[in-house]
PDB file with one MODEL, atoms N, CA, C and O in Angstrom:
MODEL        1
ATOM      1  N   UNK A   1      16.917  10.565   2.798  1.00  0.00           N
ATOM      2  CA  UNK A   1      16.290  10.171   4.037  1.00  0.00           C
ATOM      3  C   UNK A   1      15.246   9.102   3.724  1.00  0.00           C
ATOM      4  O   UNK A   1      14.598   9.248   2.687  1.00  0.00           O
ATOM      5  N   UNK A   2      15.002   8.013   4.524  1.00  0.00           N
ATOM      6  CA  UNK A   2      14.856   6.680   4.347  1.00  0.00           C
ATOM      7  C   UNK A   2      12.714   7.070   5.178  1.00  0.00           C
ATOM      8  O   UNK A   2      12.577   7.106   6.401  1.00  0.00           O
ATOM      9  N   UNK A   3      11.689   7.245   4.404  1.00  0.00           N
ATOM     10  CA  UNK A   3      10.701   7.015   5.370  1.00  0.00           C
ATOM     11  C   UNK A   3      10.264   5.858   5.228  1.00  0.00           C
ATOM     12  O   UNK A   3      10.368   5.103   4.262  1.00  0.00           O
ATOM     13  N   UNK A   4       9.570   5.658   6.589  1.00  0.00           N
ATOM     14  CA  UNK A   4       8.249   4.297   6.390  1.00  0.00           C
ATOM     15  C   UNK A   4       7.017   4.536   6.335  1.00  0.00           C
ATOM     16  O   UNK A   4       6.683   5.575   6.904  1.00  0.00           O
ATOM     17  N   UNK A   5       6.063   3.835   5.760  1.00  0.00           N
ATOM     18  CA  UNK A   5       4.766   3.752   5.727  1.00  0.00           C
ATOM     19  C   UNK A   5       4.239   2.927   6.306  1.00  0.00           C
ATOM     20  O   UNK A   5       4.232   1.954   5.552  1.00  0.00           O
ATOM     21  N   UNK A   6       3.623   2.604   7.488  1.00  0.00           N
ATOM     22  CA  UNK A   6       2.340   1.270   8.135  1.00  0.00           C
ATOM     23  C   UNK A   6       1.050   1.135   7.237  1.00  0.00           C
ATOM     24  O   UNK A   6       0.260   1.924   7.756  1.00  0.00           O
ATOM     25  N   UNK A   7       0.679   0.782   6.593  1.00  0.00           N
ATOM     26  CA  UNK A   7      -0.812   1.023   6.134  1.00  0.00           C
ATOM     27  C   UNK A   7      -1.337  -0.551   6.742  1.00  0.00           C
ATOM     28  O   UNK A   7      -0.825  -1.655   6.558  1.00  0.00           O
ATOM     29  N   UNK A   8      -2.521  -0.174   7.504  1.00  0.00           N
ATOM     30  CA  UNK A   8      -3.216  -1.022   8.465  1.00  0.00           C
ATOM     31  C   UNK A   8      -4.993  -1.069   7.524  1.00  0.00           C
ATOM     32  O   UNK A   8      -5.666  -0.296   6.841  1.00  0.00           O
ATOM     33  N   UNK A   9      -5.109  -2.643   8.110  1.00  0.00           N
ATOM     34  CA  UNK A   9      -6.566  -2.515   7.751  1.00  0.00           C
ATOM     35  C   UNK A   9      -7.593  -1.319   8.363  1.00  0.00           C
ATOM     36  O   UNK A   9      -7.239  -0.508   9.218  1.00  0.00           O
ATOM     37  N   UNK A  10      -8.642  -1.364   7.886  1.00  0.00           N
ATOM     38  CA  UNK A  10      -9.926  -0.290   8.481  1.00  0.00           C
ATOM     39  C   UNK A  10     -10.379  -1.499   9.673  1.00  0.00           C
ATOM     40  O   UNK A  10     -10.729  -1.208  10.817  1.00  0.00           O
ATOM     41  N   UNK A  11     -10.327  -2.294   9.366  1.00  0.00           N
ATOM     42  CA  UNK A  11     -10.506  -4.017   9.976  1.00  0.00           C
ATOM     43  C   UNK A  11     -10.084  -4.008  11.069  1.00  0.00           C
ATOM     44  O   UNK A  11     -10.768  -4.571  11.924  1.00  0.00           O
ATOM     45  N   UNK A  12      -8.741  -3.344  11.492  1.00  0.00           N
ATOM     46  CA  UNK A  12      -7.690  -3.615  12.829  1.00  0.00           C
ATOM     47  C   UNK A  12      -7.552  -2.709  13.459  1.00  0.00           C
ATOM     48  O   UNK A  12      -6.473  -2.498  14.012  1.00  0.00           O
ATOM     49  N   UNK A  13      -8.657  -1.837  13.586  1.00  0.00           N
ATOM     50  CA  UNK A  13      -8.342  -0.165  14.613  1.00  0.00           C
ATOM     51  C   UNK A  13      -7.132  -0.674  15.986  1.00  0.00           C
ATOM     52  O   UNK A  13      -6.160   0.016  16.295  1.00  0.00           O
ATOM     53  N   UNK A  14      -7.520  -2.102  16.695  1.00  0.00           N
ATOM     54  CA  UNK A  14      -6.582  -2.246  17.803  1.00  0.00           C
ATOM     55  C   UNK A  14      -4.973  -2.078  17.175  1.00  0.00           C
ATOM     56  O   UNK A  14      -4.069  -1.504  17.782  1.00  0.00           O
ATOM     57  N   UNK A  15      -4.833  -2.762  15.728  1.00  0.00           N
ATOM     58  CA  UNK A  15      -3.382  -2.657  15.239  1.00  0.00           C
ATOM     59  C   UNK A  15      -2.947  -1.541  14.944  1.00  0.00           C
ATOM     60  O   UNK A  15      -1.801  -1.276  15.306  1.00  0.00           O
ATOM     61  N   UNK A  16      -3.688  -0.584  14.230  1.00  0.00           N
ATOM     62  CA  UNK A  16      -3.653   0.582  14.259  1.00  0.00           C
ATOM     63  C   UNK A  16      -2.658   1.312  15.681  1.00  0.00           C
ATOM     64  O   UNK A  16      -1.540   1.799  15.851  1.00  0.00           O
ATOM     65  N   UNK A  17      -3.686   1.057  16.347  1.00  0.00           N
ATOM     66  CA  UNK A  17      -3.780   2.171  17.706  1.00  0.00           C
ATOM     67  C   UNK A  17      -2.292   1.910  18.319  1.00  0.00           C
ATOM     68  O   UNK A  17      -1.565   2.695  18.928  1.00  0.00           O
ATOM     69  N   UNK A  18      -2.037   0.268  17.883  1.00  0.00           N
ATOM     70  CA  UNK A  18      -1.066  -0.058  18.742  1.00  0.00           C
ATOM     71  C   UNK A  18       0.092   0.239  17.844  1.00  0.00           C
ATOM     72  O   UNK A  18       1.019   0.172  18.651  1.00  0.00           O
ATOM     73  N   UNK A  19       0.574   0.495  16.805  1.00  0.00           N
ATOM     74  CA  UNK A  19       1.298   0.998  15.686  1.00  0.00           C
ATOM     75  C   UNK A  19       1.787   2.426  16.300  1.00  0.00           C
ATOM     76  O   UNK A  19       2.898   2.761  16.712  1.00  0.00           O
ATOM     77  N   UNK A  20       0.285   3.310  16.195  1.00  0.00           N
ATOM     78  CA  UNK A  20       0.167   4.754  16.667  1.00  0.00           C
ATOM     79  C   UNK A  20       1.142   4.935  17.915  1.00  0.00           C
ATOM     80  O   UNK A  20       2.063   5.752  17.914  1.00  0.00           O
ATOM     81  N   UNK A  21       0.814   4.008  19.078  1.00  0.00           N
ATOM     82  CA  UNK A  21       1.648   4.570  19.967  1.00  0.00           C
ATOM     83  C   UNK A  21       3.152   4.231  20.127  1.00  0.00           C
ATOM     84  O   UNK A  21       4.028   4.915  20.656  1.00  0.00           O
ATOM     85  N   UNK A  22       3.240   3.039  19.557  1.00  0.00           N
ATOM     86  CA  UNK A  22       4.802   2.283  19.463  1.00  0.00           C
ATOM     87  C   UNK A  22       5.569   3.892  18.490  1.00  0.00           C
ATOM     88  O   UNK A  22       6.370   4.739  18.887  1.00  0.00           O
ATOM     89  N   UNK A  23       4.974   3.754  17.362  1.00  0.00           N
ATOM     90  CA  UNK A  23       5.968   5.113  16.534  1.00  0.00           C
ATOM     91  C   UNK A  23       5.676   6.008  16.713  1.00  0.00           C
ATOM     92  O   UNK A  23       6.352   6.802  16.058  1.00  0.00           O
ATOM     93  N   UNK A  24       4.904   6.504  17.344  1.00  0.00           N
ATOM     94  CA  UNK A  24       4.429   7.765  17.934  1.00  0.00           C
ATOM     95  C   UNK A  24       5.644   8.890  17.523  1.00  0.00           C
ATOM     96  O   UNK A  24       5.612   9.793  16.688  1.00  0.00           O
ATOM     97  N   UNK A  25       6.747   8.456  18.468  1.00  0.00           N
ATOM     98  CA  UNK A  25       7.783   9.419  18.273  1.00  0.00           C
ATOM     99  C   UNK A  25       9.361   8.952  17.456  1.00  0.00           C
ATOM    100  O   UNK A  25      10.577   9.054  17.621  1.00  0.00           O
ATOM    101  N   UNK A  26       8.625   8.543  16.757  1.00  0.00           N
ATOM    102  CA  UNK A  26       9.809   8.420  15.522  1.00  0.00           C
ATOM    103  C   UNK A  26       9.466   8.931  14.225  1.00  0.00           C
ATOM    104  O   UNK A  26       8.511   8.652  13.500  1.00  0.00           O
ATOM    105  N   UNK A  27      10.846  10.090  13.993  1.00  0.00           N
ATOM    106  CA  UNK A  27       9.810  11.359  13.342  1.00  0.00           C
ATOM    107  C   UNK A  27       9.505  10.404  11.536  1.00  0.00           C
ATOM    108  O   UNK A  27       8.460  10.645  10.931  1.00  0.00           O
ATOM    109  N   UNK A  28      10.369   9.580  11.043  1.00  0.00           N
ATOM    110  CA  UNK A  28      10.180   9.510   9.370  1.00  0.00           C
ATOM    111  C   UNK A  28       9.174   8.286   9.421  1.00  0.00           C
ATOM    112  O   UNK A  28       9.075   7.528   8.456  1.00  0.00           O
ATOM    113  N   UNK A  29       8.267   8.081  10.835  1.00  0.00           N
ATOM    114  CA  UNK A  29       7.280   7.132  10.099  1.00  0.00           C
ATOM    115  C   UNK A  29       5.654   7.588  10.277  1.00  0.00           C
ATOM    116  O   UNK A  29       5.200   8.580  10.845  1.00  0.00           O
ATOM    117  N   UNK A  30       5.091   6.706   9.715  1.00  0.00           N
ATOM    118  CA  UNK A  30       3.801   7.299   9.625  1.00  0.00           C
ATOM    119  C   UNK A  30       2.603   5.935   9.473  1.00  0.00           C
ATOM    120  O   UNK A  30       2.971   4.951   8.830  1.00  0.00           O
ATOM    121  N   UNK A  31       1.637   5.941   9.894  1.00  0.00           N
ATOM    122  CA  UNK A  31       0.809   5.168  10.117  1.00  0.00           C
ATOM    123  C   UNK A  31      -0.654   4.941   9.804  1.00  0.00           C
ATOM    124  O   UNK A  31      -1.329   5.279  10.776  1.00  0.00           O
ATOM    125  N   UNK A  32      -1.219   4.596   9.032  1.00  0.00           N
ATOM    126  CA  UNK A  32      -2.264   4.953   8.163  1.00  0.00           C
ATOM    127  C   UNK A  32      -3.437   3.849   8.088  1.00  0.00           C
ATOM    128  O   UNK A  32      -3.183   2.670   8.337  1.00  0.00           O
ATOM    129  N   UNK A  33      -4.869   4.324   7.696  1.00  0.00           N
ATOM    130  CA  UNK A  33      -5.617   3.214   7.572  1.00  0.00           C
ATOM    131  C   UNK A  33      -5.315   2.935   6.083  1.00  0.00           C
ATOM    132  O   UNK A  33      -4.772   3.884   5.516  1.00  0.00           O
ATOM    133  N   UNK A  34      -5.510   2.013   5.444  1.00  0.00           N
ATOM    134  CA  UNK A  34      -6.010   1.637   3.733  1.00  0.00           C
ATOM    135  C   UNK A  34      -7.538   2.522   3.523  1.00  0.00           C
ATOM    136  O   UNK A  34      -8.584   2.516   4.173  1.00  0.00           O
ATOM    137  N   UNK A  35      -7.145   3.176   2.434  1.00  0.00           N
ATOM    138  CA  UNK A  35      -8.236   3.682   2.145  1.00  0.00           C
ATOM    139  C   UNK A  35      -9.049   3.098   0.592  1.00  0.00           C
ATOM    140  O   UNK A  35      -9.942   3.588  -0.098  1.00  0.00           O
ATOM    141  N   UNK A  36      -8.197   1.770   0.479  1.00  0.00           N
ATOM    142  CA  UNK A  36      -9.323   1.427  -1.066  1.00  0.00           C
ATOM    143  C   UNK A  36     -10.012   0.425  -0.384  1.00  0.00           C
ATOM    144  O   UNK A  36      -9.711  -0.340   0.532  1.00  0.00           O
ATOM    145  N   UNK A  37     -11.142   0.641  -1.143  1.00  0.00           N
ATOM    146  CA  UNK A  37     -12.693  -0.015  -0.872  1.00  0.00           C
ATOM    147  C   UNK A  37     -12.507  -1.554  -1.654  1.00  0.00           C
ATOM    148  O   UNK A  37     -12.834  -2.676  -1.268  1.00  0.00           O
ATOM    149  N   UNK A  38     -11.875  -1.121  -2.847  1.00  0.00           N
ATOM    150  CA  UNK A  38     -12.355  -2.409  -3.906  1.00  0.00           C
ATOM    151  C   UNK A  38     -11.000  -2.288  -5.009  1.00  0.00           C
ATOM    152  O   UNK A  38     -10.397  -1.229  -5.188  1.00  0.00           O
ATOM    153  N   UNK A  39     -10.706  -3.410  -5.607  1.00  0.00           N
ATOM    154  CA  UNK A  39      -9.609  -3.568  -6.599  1.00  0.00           C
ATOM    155  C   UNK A  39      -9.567  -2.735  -7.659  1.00  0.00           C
ATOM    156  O   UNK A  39     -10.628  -2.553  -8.257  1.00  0.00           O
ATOM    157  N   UNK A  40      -8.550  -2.161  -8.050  1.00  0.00           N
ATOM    158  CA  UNK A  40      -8.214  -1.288  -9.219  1.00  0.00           C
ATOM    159  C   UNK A  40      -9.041  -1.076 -10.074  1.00  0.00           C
ATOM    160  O   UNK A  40      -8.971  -2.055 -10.817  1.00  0.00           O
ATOM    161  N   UNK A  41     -10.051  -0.172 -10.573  1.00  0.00           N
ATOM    162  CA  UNK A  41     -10.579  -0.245 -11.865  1.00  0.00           C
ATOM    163  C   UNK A  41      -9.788  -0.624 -13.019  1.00  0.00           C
ATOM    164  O   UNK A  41      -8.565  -0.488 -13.057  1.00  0.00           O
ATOM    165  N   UNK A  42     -10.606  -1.179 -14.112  1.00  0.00           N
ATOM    166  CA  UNK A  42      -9.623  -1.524 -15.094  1.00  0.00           C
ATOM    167  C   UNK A  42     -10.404  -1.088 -16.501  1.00  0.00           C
ATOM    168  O   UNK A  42     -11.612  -1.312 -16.588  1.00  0.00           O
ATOM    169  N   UNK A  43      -9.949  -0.691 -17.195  1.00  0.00           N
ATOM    170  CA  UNK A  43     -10.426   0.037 -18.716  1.00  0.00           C
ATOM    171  C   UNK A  43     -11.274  -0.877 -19.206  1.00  0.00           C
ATOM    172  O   UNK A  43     -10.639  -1.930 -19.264  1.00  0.00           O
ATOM    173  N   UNK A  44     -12.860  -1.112 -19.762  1.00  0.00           N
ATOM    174  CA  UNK A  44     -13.566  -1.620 -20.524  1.00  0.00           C
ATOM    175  C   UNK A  44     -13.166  -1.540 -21.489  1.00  0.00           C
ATOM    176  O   UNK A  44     -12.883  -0.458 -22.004  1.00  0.00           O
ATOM    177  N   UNK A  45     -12.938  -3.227 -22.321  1.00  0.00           N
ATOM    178  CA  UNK A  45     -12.671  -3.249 -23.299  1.00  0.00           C
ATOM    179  C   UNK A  45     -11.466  -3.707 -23.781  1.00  0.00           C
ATOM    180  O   UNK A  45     -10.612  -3.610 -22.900  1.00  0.00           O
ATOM    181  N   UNK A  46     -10.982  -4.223 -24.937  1.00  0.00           N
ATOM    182  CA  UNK A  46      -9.913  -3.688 -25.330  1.00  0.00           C
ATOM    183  C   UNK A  46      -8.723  -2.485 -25.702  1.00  0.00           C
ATOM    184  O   UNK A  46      -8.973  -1.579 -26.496  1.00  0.00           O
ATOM    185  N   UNK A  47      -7.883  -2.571 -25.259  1.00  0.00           N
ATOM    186  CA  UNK A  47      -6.560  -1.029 -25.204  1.00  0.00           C
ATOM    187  C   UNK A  47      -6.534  -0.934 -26.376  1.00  0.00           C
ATOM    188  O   UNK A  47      -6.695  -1.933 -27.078  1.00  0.00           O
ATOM    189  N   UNK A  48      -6.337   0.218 -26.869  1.00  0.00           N
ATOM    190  CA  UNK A  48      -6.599   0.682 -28.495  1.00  0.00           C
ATOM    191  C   UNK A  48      -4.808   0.348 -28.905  1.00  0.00           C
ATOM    192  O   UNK A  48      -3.914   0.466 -28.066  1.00  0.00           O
ATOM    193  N   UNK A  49      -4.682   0.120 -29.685  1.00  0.00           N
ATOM    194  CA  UNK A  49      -3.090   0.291 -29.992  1.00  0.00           C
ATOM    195  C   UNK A  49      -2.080  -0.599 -29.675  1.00  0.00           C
ATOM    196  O   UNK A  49      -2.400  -1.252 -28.681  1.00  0.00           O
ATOM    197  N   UNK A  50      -1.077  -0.869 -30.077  1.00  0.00           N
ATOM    198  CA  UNK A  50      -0.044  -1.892 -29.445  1.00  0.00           C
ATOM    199  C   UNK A  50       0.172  -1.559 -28.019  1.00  0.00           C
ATOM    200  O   UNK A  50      -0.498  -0.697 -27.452  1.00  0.00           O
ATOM    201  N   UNK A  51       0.989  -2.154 -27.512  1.00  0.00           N
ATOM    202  CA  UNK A  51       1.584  -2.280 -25.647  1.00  0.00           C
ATOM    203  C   UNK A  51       2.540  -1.698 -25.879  1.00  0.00           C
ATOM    204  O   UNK A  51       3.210  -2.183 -26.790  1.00  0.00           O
ATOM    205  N   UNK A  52       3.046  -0.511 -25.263  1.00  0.00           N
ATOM    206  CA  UNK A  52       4.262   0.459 -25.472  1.00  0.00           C
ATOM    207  C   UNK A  52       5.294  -0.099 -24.549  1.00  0.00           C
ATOM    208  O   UNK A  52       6.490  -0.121 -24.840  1.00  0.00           O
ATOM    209  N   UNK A  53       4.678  -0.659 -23.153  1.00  0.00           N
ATOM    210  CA  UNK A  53       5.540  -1.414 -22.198  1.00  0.00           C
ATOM    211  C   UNK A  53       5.985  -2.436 -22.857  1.00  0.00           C
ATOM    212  O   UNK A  53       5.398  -3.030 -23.761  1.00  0.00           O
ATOM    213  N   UNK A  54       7.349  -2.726 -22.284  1.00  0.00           N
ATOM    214  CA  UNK A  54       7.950  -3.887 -22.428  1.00  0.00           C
ATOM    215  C   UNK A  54       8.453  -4.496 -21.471  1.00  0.00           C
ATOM    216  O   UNK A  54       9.502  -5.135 -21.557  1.00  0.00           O
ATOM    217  N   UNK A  55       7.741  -4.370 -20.394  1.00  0.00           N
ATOM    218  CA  UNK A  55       7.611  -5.143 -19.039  1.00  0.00           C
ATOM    219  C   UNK A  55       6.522  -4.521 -18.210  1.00  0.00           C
ATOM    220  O   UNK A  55       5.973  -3.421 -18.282  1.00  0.00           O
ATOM    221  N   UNK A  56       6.351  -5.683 -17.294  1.00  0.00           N
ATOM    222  CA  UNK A  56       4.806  -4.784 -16.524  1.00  0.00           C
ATOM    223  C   UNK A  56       5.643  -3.765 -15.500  1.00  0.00           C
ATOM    224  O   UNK A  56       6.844  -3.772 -15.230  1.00  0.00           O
ATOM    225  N   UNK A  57       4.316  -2.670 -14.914  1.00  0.00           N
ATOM    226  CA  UNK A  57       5.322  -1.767 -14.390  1.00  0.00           C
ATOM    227  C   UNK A  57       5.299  -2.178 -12.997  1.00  0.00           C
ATOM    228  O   UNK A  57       4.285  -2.586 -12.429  1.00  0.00           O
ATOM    229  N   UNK A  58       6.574  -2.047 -12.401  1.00  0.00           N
ATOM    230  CA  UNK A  58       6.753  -2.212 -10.835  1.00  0.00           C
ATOM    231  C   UNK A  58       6.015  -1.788 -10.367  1.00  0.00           C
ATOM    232  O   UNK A  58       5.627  -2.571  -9.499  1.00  0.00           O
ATOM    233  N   UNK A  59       5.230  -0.542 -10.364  1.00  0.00           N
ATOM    234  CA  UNK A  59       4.490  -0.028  -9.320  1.00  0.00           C
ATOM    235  C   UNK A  59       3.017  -0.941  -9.370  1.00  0.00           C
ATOM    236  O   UNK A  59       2.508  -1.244  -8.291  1.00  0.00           O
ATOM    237  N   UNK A  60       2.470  -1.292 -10.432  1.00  0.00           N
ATOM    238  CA  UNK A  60       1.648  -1.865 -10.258  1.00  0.00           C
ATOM    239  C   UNK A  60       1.905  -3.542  -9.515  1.00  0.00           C
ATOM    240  O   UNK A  60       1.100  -3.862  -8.641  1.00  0.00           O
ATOM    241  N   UNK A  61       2.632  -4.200  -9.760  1.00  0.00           N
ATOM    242  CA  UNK A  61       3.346  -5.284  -8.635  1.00  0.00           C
ATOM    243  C   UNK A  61       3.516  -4.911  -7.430  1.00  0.00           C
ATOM    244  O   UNK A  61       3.327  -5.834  -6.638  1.00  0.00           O
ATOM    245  N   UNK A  62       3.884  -3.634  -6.817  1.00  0.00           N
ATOM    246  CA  UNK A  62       4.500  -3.118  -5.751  1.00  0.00           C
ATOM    247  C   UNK A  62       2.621  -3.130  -4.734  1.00  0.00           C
ATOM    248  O   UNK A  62       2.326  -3.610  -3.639  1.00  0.00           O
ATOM    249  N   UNK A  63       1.847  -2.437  -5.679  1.00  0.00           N
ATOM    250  CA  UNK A  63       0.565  -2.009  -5.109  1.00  0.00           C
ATOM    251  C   UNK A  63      -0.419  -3.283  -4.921  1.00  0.00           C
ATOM    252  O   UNK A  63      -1.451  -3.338  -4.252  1.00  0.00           O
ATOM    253  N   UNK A  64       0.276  -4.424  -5.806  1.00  0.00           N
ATOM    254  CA  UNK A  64      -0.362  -5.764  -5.299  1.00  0.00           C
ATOM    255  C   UNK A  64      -0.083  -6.692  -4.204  1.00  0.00           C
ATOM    256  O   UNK A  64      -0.732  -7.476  -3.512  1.00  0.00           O
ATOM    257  N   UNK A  65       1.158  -6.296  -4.313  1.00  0.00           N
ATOM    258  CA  UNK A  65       1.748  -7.026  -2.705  1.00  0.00           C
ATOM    259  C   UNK A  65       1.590  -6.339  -2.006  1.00  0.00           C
ATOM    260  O   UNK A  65       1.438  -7.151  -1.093  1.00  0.00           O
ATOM    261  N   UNK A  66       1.432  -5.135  -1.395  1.00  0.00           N
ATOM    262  CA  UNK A  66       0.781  -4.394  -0.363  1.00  0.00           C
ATOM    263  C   UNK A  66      -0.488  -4.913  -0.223  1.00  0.00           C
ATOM    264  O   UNK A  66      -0.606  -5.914   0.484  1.00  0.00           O
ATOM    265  N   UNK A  67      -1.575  -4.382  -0.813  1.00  0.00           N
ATOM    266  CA  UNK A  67      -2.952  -5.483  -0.911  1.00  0.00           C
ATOM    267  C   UNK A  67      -2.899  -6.765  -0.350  1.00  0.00           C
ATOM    268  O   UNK A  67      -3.690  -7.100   0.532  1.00  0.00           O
ATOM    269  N   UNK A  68      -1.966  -7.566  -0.822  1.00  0.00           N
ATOM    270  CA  UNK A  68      -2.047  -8.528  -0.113  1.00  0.00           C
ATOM    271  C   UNK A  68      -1.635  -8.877   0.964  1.00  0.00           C
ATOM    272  O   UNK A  68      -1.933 -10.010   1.342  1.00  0.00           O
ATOM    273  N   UNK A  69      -0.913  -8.120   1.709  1.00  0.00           N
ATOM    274  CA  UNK A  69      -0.242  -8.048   2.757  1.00  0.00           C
ATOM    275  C   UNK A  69      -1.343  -7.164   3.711  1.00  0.00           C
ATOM    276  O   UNK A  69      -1.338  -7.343   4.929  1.00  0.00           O
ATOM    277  N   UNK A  70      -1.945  -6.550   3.311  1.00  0.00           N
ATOM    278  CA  UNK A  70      -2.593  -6.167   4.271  1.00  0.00           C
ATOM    279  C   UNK A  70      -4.185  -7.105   4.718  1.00  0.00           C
ATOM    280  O   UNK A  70      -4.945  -7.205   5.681  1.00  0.00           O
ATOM    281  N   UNK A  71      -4.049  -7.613   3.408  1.00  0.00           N
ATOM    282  CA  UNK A  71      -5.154  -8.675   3.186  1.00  0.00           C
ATOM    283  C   UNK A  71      -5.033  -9.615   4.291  1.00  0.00           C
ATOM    284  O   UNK A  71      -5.777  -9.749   5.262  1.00  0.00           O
ATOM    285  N   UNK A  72      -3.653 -10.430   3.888  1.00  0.00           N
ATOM    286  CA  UNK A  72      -3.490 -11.479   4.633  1.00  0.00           C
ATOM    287  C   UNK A  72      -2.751 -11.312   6.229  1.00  0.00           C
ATOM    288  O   UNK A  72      -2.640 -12.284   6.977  1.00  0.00           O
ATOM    289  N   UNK A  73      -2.353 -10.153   6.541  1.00  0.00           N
ATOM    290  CA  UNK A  73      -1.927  -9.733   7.587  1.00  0.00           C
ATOM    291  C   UNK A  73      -2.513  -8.357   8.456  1.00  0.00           C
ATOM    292  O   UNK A  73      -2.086  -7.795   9.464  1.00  0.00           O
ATOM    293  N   UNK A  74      -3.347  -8.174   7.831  1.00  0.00           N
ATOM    294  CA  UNK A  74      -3.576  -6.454   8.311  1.00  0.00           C
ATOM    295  C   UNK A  74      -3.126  -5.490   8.259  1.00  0.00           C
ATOM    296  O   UNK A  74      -3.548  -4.504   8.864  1.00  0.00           O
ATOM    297  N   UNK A  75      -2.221  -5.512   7.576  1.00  0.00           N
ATOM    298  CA  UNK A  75      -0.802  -4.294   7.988  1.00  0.00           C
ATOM    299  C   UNK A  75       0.208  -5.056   6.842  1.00  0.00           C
ATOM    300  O   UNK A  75       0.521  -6.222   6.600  1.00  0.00           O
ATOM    301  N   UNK A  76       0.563  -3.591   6.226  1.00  0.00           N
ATOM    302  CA  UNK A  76       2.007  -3.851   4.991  1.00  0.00           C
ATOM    303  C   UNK A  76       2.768  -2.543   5.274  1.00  0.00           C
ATOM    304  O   UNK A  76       2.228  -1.494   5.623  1.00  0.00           O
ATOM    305  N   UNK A  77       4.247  -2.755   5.058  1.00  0.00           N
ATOM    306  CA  UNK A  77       5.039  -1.738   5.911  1.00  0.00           C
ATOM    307  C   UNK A  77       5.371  -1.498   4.202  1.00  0.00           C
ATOM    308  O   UNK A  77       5.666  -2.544   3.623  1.00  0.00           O
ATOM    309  N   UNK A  78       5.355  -0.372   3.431  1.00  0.00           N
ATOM    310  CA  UNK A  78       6.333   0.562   2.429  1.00  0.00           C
ATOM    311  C   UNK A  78       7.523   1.423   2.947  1.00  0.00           C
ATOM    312  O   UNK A  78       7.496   2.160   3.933  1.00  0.00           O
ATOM    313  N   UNK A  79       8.375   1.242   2.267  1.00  0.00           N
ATOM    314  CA  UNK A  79       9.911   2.050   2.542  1.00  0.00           C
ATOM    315  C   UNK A  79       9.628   2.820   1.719  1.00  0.00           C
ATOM    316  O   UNK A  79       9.041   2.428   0.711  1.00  0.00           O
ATOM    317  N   UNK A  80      10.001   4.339   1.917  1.00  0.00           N
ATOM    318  CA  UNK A  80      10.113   5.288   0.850  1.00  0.00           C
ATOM    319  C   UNK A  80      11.192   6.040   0.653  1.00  0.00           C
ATOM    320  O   UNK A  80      11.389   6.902   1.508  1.00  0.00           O
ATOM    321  N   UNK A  81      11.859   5.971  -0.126  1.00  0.00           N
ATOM    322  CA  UNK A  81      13.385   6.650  -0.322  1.00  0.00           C
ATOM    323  C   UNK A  81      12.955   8.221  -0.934  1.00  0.00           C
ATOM    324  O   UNK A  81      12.224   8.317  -1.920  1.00  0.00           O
ATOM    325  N   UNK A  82      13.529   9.475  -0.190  1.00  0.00           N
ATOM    326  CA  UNK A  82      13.380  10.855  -0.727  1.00  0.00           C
ATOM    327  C   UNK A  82      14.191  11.260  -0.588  1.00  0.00           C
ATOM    328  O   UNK A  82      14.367  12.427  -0.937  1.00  0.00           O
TER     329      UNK A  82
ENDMDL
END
């Protein structure tokens, strides 16, 4: 089963609201404010040890284009496959 995610700025309560009532009744979606304040913490320092990755990980790409999408638009839609 295929869900969606809306995540809306704290910025756009009207986009919000208007999200809220459009999907109101469509049961696999859901509609949300963003709840980060500020960009990813990131480890002080240098990483102890070689890089075990051998590519960066999708999810962290995935969580930057959302950011920016909500940045530059107010609102980023996620698909979630379960």
């Amino acid at each position: 089963m295929r869900r969606m995610l809306f995540i809306v700025s704290p910025d756009r309560p009207d986009l919000y609201d208007g999200l809220r009532k459009t999907m109101d009744r469509e049961p696999n979606v859901e509609v949300i404010y963003e709840r980060r304040q500020s960009p990813p913490r990131k480890r002080p320092g240098p990483v102890p040890g070689p890089e075990r990755r051998r590519t960066p990980d999708r999810r962290d790409s995935e969580r930057q284009r959302i950011g920016a999408d909500v940045q530059a638009f107010g609102w980023a839609v996620v698909r979630i496959e379960a």
